[in-house]
C-alpha positions, 0 to 999 in steps of 0.5 A, a space after each residue: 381605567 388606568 391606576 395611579 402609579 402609586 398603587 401600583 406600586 404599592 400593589 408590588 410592594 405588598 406582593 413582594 412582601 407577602 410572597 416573603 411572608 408566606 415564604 417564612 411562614 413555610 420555614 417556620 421563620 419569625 420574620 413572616 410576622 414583619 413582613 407579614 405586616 408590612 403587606 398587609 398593612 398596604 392591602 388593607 388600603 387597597 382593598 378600602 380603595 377597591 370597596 372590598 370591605 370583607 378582605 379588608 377587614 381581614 387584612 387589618 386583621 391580620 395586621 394585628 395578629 401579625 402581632 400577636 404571632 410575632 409575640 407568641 412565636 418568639 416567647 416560644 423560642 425564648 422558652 425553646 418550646 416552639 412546636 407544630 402541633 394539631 388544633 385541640 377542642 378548644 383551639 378548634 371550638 375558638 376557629 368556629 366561633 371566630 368564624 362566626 363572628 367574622 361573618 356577623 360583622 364583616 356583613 356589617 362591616 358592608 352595612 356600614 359602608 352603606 355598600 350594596 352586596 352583590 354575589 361576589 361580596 358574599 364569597 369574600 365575606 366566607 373567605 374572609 371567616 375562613 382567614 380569621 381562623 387560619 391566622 389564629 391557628 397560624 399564630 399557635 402553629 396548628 397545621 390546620 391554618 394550611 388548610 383553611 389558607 388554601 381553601 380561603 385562597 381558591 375562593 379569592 383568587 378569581 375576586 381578586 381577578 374579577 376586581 382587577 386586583 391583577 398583583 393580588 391575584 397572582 400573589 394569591 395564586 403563589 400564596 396557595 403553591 406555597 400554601 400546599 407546599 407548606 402544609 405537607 412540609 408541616 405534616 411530615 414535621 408533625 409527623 417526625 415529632 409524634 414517631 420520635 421517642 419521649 
């Protein structure tokens, strides 16, 4: 079955886009948050269109914590305080429970749409519990989020095939180089941070 041109044009769009987003992401840029916004915002309307509802979800999420990060990382720059650091108790109790959470309502969330749940869509319901708390820990730069990025990520990337999402999986492929990259590239940052000197 062909697509619309348009889709697959938006299909690039949110490609290129996000490829920057995660890019600035591993720079600790404040510019993964527009960009950030702009792909996501087009992938959530391909993944209602593909009845991808988990992903979604996710995608909507991130959506509005794209703002909230943006918020949080430049009210930390202005304060010159804008630091990788390791998730606390608390940080890593608010994941657990986000995690729940997302996998309570994101099942729902197919209830809802009245979509029947085949095997595939119990991954993207795990993946998608997975991403909500990567993009809380992403917006208070706890090196944790690269984790769950690359573990959500190898969990979509044969959805995303398997739908005929092809852009998306490619993306997602890069997402987890660049995702990998990113997280030894934070490590040795945290590491210079906690061997320098008070």
């Amino acid at each position: 079955m062909t697509k619309p041109i348009f889709d697959l044009t938006l299909e690039a769009l949110a490609f290129i886009f996000g490829i920057l987003s995660v890019w600035y992401a591993r720079k600790e840029d404040i510019k993964v948050y527009p960009t950030g916004i702009i792909a996501t915002a087009i992938t959530t309307y391909l993944l209602y269109k593909a009845a991808y509802y988990g992903d979604m979800l996710v995608n909507a999420y991130f959506t509005i914590m794209s703002i909230y990060g943006w918020l949080v990382w430049n009210r930390k720059q202005q304060q010159l305080v804008n630091i990788i650091g390791k998730a606390n108790l608390r940080d890593k109790i608010i994941a657990i429970v986000l995690f729940v959470l997302t996998l309570f309502f994101v099942r729902l969330a197919y209830y809802l749409f009245n979509t029947a749940l085949a095997t595939e869509n119990y991954f993207d319901i795990l993946a998608s519990a997975i991403f909500f708390s990567a993009m809380y820990f992403m917006a208070h730069k706890k090196i944790e989020n690269w984790q769950l990025w690359i573990v959500g990520n190898f969990i979509v990337i044969p959805l995303y095939f398997y739908r005929e999402l092809y852009f998306l999986g490619v993306q997602y492929v890069i997402f987890n180089y660049l995702a990998v990259r990113a997280f030894y590239e934070w490590k040795q940052k945290l590491t210079k941070t906690t061997d320098s000197p008070v």
